[in-house]
C-alpha positions in Angstrom: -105.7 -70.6 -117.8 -108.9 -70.1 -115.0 -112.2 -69.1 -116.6 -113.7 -65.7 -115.2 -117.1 -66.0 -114.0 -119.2 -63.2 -113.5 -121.1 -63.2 -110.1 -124.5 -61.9 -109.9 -125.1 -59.6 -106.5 -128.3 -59.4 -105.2 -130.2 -62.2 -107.3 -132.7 -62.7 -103.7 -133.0 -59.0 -103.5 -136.9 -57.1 -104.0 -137.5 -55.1 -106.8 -137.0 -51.6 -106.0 -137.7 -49.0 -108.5 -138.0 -45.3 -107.4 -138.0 -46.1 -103.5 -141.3 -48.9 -104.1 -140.7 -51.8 -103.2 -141.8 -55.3 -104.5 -145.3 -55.7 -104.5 -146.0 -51.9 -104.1 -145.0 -51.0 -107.8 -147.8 -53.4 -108.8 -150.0 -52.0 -106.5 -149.4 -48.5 -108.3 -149.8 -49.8 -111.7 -153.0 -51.1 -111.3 -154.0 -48.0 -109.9 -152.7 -45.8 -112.7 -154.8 -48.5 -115.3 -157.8 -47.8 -113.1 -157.6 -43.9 -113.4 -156.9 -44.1 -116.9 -159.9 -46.5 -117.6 -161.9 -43.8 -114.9 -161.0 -40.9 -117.2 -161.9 -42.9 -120.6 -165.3 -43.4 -119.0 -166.2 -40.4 -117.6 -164.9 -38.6 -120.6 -166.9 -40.9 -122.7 -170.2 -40.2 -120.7 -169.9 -36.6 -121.5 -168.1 -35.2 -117.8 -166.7 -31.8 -118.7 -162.8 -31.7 -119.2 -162.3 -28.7 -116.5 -164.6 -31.0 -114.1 -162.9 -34.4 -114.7 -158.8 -33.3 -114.6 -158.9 -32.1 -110.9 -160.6 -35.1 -110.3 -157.9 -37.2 -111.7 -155.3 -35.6 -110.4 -156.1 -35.5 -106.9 -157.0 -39.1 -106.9 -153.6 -40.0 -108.9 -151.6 -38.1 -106.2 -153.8 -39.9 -103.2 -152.8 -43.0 -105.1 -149.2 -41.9 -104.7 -149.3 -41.3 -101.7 -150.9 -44.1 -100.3 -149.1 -46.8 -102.2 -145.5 -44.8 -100.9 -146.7 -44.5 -97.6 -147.7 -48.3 -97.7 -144.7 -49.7 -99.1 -142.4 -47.5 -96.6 -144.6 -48.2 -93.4 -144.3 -51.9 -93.9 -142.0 -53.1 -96.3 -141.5 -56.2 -98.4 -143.4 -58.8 -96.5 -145.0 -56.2 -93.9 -148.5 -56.0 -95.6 -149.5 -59.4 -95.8 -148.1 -59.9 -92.4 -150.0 -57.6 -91.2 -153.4 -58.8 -93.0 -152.6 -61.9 -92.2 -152.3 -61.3 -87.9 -155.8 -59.3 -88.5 -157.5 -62.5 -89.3 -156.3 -64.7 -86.3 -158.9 -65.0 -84.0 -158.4 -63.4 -80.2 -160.1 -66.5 -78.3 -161.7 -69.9 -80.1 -164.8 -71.0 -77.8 -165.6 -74.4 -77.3 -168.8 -75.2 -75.7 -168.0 -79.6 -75.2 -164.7 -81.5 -75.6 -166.3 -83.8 -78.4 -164.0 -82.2 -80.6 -161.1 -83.4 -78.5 -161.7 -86.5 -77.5 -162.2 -88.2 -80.9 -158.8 -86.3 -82.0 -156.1 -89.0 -83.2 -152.4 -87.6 -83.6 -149.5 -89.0 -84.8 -146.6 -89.6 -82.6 -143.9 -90.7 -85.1 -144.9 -92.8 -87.6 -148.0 -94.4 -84.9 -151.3 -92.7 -84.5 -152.1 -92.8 -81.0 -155.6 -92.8 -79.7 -159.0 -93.8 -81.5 -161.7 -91.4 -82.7 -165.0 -92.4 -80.5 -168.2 -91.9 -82.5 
């Protein structure tokens, strides 16, 4: 008799809840903890009710619509791709070759050239 094994599909997949997806459903939680905590405080402080709800809402639905907007325009990995190519620098200036000439580099297991002082 041959055991049945149950395969799990999609085990490398992203999380995807509610068209988020991976990192972007973080991205909106923490922002929904930092509206709460917002309206705790400025309720606390004394802001009137009819004052602090439209501003609350309208941040919560920019929040929305960022984080959606975000996680459809780039995607899984897109974000931090993208931050990522923003911090490579265009040219690199070098104003002498000191830098290059007292370079060692390995060629197989031998490094190859000696660092002058």
């Amino acid at each position: 008799m041959s055991a049945v094994y149950q395969v799990n599909k999609g085990v490398s997949r992203p999380i995807v809840f509610k068209g988020l997806i991976a990192q972007y459903i973080a991205y909106l939680a923490v922002g929904l903890v930092a509206l709460l905590l917002l309206f705790v405080l400025l309720y606390v402080a004394g802001v009137a009710i009819l004052y602090l709800l439209p501003v609350i809402l309208s941040l919560g639905i920019a929040l929305f619509f960022c984080v959606f907007r975000l996680s459809a325009k780039f995607g899984e990995h897109g974000l931090m791709k993208f931050l990522a190519a923003r911090s490579v620098p265009v040219f690199l200036v070098f104003r002498s070759r000191r830098l290059f000439t007292g370079m060692k580099y390995r060629m197989g297991n031998k490094f190859i050239g000696e660092a002058r002082p």
